[in-house]
N, C-alpha and C positions, 0 to 999 in steps of 0.2 A: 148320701153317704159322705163321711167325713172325708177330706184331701188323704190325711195319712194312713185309715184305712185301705183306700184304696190303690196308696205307695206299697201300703203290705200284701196286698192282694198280689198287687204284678209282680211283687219281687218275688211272693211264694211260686205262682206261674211258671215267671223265667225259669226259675230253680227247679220245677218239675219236670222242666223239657229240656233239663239238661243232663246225659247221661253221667252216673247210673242211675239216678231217680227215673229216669224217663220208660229205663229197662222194668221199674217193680211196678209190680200191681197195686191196689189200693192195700188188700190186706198184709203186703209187704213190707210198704211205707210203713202202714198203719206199727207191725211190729219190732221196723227197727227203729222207730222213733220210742215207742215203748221198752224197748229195751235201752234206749238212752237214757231214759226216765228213771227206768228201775237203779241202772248201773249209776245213778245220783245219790241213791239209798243205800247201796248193796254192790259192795265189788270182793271174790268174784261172781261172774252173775253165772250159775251152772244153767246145764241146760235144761235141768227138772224143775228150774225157775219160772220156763218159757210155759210147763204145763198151769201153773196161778196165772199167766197175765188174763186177765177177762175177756171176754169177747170175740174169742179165738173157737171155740165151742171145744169141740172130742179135743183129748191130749193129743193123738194121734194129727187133728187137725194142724196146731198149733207147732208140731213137729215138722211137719212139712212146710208149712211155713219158713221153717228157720231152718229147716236143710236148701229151702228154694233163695233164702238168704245167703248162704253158703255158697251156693252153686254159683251166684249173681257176685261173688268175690266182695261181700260188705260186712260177711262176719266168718270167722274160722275157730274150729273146736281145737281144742287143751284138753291134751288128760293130764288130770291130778296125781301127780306124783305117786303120795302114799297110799292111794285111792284109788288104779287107774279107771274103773267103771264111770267114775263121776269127770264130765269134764266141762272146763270150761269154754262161754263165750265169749271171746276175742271180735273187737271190732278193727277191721283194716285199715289200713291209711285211707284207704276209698272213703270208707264209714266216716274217718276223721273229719277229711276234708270239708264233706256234706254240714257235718255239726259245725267246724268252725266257721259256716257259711249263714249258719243262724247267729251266731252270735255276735 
């Protein structure tokens, strides 16, 4: 394996055993990196968004997911003003920091 792949490997590592990453599960990770992705595309990202991300299975799955992101202080709901049913997701300073750590 190449030197720099394997600089990328350790540094993804470190970073996963660093809390809060350390706190999420895989399918966690998996959706708030997915939701970084999206939020590239699409700002804001509601959370009838989270029920298209793929791979997540039942909507209901996929919901829990992102309340247990919630819960884990890396994303927080908005209601919509003129809308309030519809709200949005907000990623926290936590969230922030995590991303400008990839970058």
């Amino acid at each position: 394996m190449a030197k720099s792949k394997v600089k990328l490997i350790n540094f993804l590592v470190s970073l996963r055993r660093l809390p809060p990453l350390c706190d999420l599960s895989g399918e966690e990770e998996r959706m708030l990196f997915e939701l970084y992705a999206l939020a590239q595309e699409k700002d804001p990202i509601l959370v009838t968004d989270v029920y298209g991300l793929a791979g997540f299975g039942s909507r209901s799955t996929g919901y829990r997911t992102l309340v247990a992101l919630r819960e884990k202080g890396v994303v927080e709901f908005e209601a919509n003003d003129p809308d309030r049913r519809k709200r949005h997701v907000r990623f926290t300073e936590t969230a922030d920091n995590i991303f400008k750590a990839f970058q």
